[in-house]
N, C-alpha and C positions, 0 to 999 in steps of 0.2 A: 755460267758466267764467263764471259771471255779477261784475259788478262790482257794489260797494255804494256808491251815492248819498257824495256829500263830505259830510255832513251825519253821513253814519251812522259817514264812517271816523273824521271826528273824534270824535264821542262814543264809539268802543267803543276808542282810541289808548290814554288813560291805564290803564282796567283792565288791558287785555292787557299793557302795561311793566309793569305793578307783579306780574302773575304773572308775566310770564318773568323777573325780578331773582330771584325764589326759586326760581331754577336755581343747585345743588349743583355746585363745582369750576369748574374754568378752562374745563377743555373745554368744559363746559356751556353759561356764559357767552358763547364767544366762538362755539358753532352759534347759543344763541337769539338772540346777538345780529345775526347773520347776515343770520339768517330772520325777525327783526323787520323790521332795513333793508328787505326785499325784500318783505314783504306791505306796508309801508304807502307803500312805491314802488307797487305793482299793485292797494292799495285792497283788500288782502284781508285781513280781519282778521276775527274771532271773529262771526259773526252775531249781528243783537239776539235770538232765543231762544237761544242757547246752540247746542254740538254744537262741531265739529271743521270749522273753515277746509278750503275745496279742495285747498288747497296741505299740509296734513297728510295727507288721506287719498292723500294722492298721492306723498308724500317720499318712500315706500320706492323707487316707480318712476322717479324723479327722478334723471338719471344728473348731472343739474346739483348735487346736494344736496351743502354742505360735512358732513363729518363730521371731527370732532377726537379724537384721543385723545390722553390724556397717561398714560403708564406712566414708575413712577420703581421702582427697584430700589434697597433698601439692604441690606446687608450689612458686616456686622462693622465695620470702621472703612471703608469704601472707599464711595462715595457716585456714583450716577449719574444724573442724570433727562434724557429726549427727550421730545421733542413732535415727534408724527406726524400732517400735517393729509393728505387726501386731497382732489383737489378736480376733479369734471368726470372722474373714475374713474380719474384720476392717484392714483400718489403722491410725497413728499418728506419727507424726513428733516431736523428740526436740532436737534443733542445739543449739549448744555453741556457744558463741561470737568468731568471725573467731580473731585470735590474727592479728593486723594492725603494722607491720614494716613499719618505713622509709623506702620507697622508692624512693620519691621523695620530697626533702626538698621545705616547706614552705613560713619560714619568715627567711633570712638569712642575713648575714653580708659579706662584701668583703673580703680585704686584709690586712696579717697583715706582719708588717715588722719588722727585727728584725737584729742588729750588734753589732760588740763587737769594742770596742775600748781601750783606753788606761789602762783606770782607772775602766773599766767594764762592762759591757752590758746594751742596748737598743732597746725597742720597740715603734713601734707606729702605730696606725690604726684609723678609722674616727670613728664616732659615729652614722652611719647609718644602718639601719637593712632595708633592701625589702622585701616587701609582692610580691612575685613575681616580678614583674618589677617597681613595685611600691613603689616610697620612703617614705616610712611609718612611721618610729619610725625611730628620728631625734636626741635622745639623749641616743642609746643603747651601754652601755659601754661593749666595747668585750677584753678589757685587765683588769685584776685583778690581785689579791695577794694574794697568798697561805702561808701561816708561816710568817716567817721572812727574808726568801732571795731567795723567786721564782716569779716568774712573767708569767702567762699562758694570752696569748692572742689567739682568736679564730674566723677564719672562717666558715661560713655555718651556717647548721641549728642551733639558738638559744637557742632552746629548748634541744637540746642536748648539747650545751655547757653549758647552766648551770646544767644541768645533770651530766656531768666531775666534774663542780665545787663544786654541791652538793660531789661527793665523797673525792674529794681535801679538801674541810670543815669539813666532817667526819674523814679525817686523824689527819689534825688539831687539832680538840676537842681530839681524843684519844692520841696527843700526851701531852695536856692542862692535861687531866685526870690521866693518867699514872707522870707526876708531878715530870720527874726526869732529865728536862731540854733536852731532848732532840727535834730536830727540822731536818723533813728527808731534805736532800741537795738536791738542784735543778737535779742535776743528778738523781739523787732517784726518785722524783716526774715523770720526764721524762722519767725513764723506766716502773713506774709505770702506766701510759697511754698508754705506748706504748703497754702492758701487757691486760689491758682493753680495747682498739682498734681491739687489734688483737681476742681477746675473742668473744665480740658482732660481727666483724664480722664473724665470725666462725657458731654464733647462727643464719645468715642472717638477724641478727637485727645489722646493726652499729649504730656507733656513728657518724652524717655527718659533719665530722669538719675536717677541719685544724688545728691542734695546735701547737703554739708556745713558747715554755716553755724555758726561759730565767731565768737568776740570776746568785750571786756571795755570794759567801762560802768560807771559810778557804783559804784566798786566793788568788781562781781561779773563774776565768768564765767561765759560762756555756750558751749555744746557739745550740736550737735543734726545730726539726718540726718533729712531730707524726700524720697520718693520718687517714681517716676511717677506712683503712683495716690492720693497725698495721703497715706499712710502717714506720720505720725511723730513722732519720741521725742529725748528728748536722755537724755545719758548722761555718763561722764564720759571712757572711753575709745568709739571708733568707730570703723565701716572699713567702709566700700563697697566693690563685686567681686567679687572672689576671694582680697582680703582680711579681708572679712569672714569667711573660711573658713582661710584660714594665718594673717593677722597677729594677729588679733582678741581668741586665746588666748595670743599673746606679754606683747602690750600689758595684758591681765588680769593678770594673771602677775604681772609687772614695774611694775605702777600702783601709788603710792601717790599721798596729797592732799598731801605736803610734797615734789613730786620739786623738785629744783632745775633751772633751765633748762638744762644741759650733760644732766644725766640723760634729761630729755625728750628729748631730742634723740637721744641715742646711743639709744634706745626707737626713734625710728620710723624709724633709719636703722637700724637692726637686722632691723626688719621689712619697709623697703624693701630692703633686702639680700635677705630670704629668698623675698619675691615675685617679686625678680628672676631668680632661680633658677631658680622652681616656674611662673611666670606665663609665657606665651607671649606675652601684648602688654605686660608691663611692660620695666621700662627703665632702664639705669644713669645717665640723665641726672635727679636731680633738683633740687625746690624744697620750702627749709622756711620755716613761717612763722611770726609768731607775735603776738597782741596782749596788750599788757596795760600799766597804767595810766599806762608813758613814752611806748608807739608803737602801734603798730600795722604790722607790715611784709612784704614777702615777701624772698625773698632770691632774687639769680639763681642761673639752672641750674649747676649743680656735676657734676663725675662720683664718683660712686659707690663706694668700692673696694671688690672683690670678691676672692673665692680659690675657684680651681677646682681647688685641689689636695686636694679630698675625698674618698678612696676612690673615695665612690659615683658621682662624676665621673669619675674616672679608671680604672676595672672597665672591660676589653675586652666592649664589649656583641655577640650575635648570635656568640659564639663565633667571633670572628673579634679577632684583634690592630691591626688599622688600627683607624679612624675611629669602628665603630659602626655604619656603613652595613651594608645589603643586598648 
């Protein structure tokens, strides 16, 4: 291999950087930046006519030659990229932690309910969280209080609801911080999820919840449900679940705009009743809540009363007079 004069490597240094930077990807970058280092260590760089340096016509043969690749696989919500460099006819592997979205929620909560009545709005849901199908956490409170006049209650995954509420709490403090009385209105809070909702799912990471964001302000009442995928409406009766499927047409039913707060009440314990029933992860433990223009409150968990002495409970199932069992 002939060598070029110090004179010629400096004058032909800068063209050849400014072509090899308009190398395309990482990979690219870090072969020609390689292969830069090592021709103008050996003084071999682009001839003053033009043509192909020694050291390319030769790379193929070059068992010395780095070569990189970078292959990234994405798929549905699950994310993974490696970088594979080869070097001297070796090779080595290093993968980054593949990023892990929900996609399939964990440890969840049922149904939550939620109407307006005369004097302001109300929720209520049990206090059960399933590990899968299993009734696990027996005192998981899924309605809370944001400011001074919102009330977010929350189905599904857990961890993502207190996730919502972690940011709901950061709004909070900033409005504690800033110190000039102001406090955002339950409409606020509710387009502000809805706004977050629609975000994450966008990123194929949602948030897997139902939200129910209630309260009363200057006022008026407010009653609204925000989904995983930025879905949502306000109304004036609601239910997330599996109660939006049994309770949803009780609460219809039995809605009017003048109930008085005892009516409300006996309404979504009616219908918590019948979930408990019908629902395999609902729960006789719960909590109602309610804001309006004196408070804003939850109440603690309570048990439920129930009657199993309904025919259709008590009909020998599988023709058989025991249990029901097989």
């Amino acid at each position: 291999r002939s060598r070029l004069s110090n004179a010629d490597t400096k004058t032909t240094t800068a063209p050849r950087l400014r072509e090899l930077l308009l190398v395309v990807g990482l990979g690219g970058l870090v072969a020609a930046s390689a292969r830069f280092v090592g021709e103008v260590r050996l003084g071999q760089t682009t001839p003053p006519g033009g043509g192909r340096p020694p050291s390319e016509e030769q790379e193929e043969d070059d068992p010395g030659a780095i070569t990189t690749t970078k292959t990234t696989m994405m798929f549905s919500a699950d994310h993974h990229s490696s970088t594979t460099t080869s070097l001297a006819g070796g090779s080595s592997e290093v993968s980054s932690a593949p990023f892990r979205h929900t996609t399939k929620p964990i440890v969840t909560g049922s149904s939550v309910l939620g109407l307006t009545y005369a004097d302001g709005v109300m929720l209520a849901a049990d206090t059960l969280a399933s590990y899968g199908t299993l009734a696990m956490f027996k005192d998981a409170r899924r309605i809370r209080k944001t400011g001074s006049y919102t009330l977010v209650g929350g189905s599904g995954e857990m961890s993502d609801y207190d996730h919502a509420m972690d940011l709901l709490d950061q709004l909070a403090t900033d409005n504690a911080n800033a110190d000039d009385g102001f406090e955002h209105a339950p409409e606020e809070i509710y387009h502000y999820l809805r706004a977050v909702c629609y975000q994450r799912r966008n990123k194929f990471n949602p948030l897997w919840n139902e939200l129910v964001v209630g309260g009363f302000k200057d006022g008026r009442s407010f009653l609204g449900v925000v989904d995983l995928r930025g879905t949502a409406y306000a109304d004036d009766v609601v239910a997330t679940g599996l109660g939006a499927h049994l309770a949803l047409p009780i609460m219809r039913n039995k809605w009017r705009p003048d109930l008085s707060e005892g009516e409300a009440r006996a309404i979504l314990e009616d219908c918590l009743r019948v979930l408990f029933y019908r629902d395999c992860k609902a729960s006789d433990m719960i909590q109602i809540s309610k804001a309006n223009k004196d408070e804003t409150i939850i109440s603690p968990p309570y048990k439920l009363e129930s009657d199993w002495s309904s025919a259709s409970f008590v009909v020998a199932k599988a023709d058989e007079s025991g249990d029901g069992g097989w």
